[in-house]
C-alpha positions in Angstrom: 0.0 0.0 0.0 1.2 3.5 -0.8 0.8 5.5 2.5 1.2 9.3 2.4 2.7 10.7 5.7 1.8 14.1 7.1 3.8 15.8 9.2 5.1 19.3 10.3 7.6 20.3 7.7 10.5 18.8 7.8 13.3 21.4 8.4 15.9 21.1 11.1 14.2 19.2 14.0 16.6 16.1 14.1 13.9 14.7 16.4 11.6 15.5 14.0 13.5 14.3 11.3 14.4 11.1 12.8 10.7 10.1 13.9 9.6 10.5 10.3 12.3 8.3 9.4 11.7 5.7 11.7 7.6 6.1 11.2 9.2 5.4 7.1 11.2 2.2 8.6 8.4 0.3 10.5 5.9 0.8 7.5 8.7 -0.4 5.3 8.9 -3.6 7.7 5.3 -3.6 7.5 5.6 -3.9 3.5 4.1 -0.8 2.7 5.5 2.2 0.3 5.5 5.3 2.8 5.8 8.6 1.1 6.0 11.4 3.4 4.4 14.7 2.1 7.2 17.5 1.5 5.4 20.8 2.4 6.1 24.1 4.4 8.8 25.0 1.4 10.5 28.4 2.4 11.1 28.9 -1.5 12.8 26.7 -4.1 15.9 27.8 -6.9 13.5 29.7 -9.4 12.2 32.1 -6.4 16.2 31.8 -5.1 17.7 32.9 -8.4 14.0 35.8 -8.5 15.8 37.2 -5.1 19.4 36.9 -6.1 18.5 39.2 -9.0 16.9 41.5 -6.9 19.4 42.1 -4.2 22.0 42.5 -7.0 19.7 45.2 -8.5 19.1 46.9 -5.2 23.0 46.8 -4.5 23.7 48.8 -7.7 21.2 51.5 -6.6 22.8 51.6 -3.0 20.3 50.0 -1.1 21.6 47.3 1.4 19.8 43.8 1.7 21.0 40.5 2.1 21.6 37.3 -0.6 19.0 34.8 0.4 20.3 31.7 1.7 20.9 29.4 -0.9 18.6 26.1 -1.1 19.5 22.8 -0.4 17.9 19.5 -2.1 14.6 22.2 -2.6 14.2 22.9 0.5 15.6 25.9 3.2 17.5 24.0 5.5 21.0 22.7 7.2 23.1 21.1 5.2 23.0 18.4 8.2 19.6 17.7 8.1 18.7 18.2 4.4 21.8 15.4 3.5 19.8 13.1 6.0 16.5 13.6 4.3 17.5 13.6 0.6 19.1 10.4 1.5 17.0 8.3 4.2 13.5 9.6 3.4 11.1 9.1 0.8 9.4 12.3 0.1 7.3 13.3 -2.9 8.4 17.0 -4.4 8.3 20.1 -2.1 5.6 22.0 -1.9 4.2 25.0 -0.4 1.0 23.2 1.6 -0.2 19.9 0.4 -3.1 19.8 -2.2 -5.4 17.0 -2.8 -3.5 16.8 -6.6 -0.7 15.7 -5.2 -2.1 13.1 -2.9 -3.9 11.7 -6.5 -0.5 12.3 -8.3 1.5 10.1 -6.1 -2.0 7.9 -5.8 -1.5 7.5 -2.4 -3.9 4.6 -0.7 -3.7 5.9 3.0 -2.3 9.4 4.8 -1.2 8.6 8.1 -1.1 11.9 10.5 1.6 12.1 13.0 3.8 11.9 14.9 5.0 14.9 16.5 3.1 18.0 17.9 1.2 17.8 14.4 -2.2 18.9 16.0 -0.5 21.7 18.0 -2.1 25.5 16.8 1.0 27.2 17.2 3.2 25.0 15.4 1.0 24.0 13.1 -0.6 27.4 11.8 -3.1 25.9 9.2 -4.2 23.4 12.0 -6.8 21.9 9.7 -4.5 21.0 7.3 -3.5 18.1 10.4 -6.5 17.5 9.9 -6.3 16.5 5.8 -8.6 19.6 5.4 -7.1 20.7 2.1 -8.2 16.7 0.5 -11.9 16.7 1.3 -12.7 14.3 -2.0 -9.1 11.5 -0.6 -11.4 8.3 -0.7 -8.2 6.3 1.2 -7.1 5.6 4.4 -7.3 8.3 7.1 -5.0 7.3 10.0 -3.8 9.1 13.2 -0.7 7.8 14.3 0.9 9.0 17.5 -0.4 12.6 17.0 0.1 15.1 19.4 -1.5 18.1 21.3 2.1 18.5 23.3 0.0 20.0 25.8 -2.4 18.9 28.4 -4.9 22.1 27.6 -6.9 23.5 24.7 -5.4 25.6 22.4 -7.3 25.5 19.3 -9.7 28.4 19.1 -13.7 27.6 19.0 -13.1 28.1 15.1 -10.9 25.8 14.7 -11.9 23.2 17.0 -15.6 23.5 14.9 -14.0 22.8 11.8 -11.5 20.0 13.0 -14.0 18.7 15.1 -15.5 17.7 11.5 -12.6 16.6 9.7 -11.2 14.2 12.3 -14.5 12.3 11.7 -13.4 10.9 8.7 -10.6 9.2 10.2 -10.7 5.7 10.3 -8.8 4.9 13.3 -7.1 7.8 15.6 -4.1 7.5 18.3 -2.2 9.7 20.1 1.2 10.3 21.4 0.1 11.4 25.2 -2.4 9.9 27.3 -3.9 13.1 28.1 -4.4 13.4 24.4 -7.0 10.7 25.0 -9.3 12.8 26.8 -8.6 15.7 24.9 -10.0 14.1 21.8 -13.2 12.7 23.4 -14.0 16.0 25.0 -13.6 18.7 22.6 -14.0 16.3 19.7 -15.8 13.5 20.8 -14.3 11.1 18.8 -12.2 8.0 21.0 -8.0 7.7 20.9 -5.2 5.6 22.3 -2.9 6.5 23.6 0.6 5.0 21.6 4.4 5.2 21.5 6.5 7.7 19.0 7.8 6.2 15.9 11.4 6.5 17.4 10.4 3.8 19.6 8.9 1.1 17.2 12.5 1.0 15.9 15.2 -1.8 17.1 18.2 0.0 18.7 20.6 -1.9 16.3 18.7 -0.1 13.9 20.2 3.3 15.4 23.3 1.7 15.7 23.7 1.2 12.1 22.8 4.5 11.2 25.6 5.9 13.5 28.1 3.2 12.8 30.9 5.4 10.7 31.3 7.5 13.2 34.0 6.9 16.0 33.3 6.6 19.5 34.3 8.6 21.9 35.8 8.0 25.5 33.4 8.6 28.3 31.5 11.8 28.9 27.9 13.7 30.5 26.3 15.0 27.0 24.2 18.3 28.1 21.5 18.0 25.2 19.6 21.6 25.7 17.1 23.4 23.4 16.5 26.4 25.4 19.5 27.4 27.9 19.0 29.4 30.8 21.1 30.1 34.2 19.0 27.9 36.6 19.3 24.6 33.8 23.4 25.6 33.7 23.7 25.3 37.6 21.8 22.0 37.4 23.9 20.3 34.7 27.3 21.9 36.3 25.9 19.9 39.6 25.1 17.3 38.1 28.2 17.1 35.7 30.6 17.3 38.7 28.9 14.5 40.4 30.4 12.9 37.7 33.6 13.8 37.3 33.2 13.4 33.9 33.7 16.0 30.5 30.8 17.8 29.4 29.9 17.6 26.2 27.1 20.1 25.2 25.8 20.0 22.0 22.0 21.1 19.8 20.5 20.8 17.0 18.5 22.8 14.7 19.6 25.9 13.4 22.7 26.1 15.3 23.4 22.7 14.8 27.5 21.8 14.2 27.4 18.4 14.3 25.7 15.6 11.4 22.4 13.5 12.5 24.5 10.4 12.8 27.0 12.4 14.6 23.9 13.6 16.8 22.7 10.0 17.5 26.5 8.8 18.8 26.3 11.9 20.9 23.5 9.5 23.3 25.6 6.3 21.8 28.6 7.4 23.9 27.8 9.8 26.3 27.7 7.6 30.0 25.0 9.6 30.9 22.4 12.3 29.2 20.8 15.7 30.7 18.6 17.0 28.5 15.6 18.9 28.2 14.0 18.0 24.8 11.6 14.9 24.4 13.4 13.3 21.8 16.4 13.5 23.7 15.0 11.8 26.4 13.9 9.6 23.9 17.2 8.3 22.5 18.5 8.5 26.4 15.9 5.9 26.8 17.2 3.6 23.8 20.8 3.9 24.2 20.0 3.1 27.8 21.4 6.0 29.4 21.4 6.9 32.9 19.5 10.5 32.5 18.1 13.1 34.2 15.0 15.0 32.0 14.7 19.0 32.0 10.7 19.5 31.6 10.7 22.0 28.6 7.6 24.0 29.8 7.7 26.3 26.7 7.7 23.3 24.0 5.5 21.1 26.1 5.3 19.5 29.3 2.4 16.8 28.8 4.7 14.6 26.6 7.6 14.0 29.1 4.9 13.0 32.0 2.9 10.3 29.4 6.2 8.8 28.4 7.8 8.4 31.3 5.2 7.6 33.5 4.3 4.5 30.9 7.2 3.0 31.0 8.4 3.7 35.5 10.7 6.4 35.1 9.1 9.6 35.7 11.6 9.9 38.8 13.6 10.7 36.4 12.4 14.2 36.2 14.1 14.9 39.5 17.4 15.7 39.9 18.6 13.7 43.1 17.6 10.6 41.0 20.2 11.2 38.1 23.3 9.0 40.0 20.3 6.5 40.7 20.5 3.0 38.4 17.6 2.3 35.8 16.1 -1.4 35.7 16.7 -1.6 32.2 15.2 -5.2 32.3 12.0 -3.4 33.6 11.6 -0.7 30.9 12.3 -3.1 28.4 9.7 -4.9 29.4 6.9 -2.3 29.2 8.8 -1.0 26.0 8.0 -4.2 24.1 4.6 -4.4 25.5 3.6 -0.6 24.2 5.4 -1.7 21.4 3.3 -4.6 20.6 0.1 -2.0 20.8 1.4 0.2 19.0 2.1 -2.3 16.2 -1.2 -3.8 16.3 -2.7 -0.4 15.6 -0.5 0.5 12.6 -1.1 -3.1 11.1 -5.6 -3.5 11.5 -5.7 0.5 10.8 -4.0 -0.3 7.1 -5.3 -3.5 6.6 -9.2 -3.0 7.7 
C-alpha cells in the first residue's frame, strides 16, 4: 500500500527528522511504500535565483539587503539535516501546503497523521491541514498515528476546533502520542483515541546503531542536550556534571546545529549519561539506555515528558537527586515491548481494515 505521511515540515528538528524516518522504517517492515508529504517549502531555486536578482539590482542602486540563503535538495535547511533527508526519506516533491492533486498524483492509498506536535495550533498554523482539510474528496485511508497536542490544555480556538472537530471524523482509526491526548479528543471532539508510542520507539536500537556506525566513538563523557538554555538549567547540569567527574559535552540541533544527524545519534551512543531537556532526547536516552536526568521544557510542552515516562516507571527521572540512581533496564524493556506490541497492532488492523 502506498501511504502518504503528514507531518510538520521537515526542516531542522533532528527529532523531528528522525521520527519521520523511523515512522518510514516500520511501514517499510510492515511492507508498505510510505511517502512522506514535503510541504512548508520556504522557497525553491526559481524564487532563489528571483531574489538573487533582486538584491544584486538593489546593490547597484545603494540599497543594502542580504543574498538569500541558498537552497539545499529544494528545501531551506542545514546542510546536516537536508543530507539526512534527501538520502534516508522518501518524500514526494516540495511544496508550499499539500493539495489534494498531489495526494492523486502520487495515488497514495492511505495518509497517516503524525507523529509529533502535528495537532498543535502554534506549530501548526493551518491546524486543519493536520486534519487532511485541504483533501476533502481523498477516498483512502485516514489514520492518526501517535499525534500530538504536546500540551495537556486547549489551544485551538472555538473556530478551529468547529471545523477540525469535523474533519477528524473521517478518520478511520485515531491514536495519540500522550495519554492526556485521550481525553482531549473525546471532550472537545468526541471522537475515541489511544494512547501509543512515538515512531522513534517502534525502531530496534541496532537499527540506530547502524545508522551511527561510521562515526568513531568517543571515550566517556555527561552530554548536556539543551534546546533552550537558561542560568538555573546551567547550575543544574554543572551539579550534576561534577557528580560525575566526567567532560561535558554540550551539543544542539536545529539551526545552530554543528554536528551531522548520525553524529547527533552517537552523541547518546557514547555519552555515560544524558541531561537533556528535549523529548526526543530523552527519547534516545531511553534507547541507548542511558542513565539521564530530564529537564521538563515548559515552553515546548510538558504533557509529553509525563505520558512517556510515567508508561514506562521512570518519571523519577524528572528529578534531579535521582540522576546517580541506576535504571532497571530489564523493567523498561519490558513495558517497552509491550507498548510496542500495541502500538504495532494499531498500525497493522488501521491499514489492513
Amino acid at each position: 500500500m502506498k501511504v502518504g505521511i503528514l507531518t510538520l515540515p521537515l526542516e531542522d528538528n533532528y527529532g523531528g527528522i528522525l521520527q519521520n524516518w523511523a515512522l518510514q522504517h516500520t511501514l517499510k517492515q510492515l511492507m508498505h511504500e510510505p511517502i512522506t508529504i514535503d510541504y512548508g517549502l520556504k522557497y525553491g531555486w526559481i524564487r532563489y535565483f528571483l531574489s538573487c536578482g533582486k538584491t544584486c539590482l538593489m546593490r547597484i542602486k545603494g540599497i543594502s539587503r542580504s543574498f538569500p540563503h541558498r537552497p539545499r535538495y529544494g528545501r531551506y535547511g542545514s546542510k546536516f539535516s537536508n543530507k539526512f533527508i534527501h538520502k534516508q526519506i522518501s518524500k514526494t516533491e516540495p511544496v508550499n501546503i499539500p493539495t489534494e492533486d498531489l495526494l492523486n498524483k502520487h495515488e497514495i492509498d492511505a495518509i497517516i497523521v503524525g507523529s509529533d506536535q502535528v495537532w498543535r495550533p502554534i506549530y501548526n498554523t493551518r491546524i486543519e491541514n493536520g486534519f487532511i482539510g485541504f483533501a476533502p474528496n481523498f477516498t483512502g485511508k485516514r489514520i492518526a498515528y501517535a499525534a500530538s497536542f504536546g500540551v495537556d490544555n486547549w489551544e485551538f480556538s472555538d473556530e478551529q476546533t468547529l471545523i477540525c472537530k469535523e474533519l477528524i471524523k473521517k478518520f478511520d482509526a485515531i491514536s495519540v502520542r500522550e495519554s492526556n491526548g485521550v481525553s482531549l479528543c473525546k471532550e472537545h471532539f468526541n471522537v475515541s483515541a489511544i494512547h501509543l508510542l512515538d515512531p522513534t520507539l517502534l525502531v530496534q536500537r541496532q537499527d540506530y546503531f547502524d545508522l551511527c556506525k561510521k562515526v568513531k566513538p568517543s571515550n566517556s563523557f555527561v552530554a548536556v542536550y539543551c534546546l533552550d538554555m537558561t542560568d538555573d538549567k546551567r547550575k543544574i547540569i554543572k551539579d550534576l556534571a561534577l557528580k560525575k567527574n566526567l567532560p561535558i559535552r554540550l551539543f544542539g540541533a536545529n539551526k545552530d546545529a554543528k554536528l551531522s544527524i548520525e553524529q547527533w545519534l552517537a552523541m547518546f551512543r557514547d555519552a555515560e549519561s544524558v541531561i537533556t531537556d528535549s523529548f526526543h532526547g530523552t527519547i534516545f536516552s531511553i534507547i541507548f539506555q542511558k542513565p539521564f536526568y530530564s529537564i521538563v521544557n515548559e515552553g515546548r510542552g510538558t504533557s509529553r515528558f509525563y505520558s512517556l515516562l510515567s508508561s514506562l516507571g521512570l518519571a523519577e527521572r524528572m528529578q534531579s537527586d535521582f540522576f546517580d540512581k541506576g535504571i532497571n533496564w530489564e523493567r523498561v524493556e519490558k513495558e517497552l515491548s509491550i507498548f510496542q506490541k500495541k502500538s504495532l497492532d494499531f498500525l497493522i488492523y488501521s491499514l489492513s481494515k
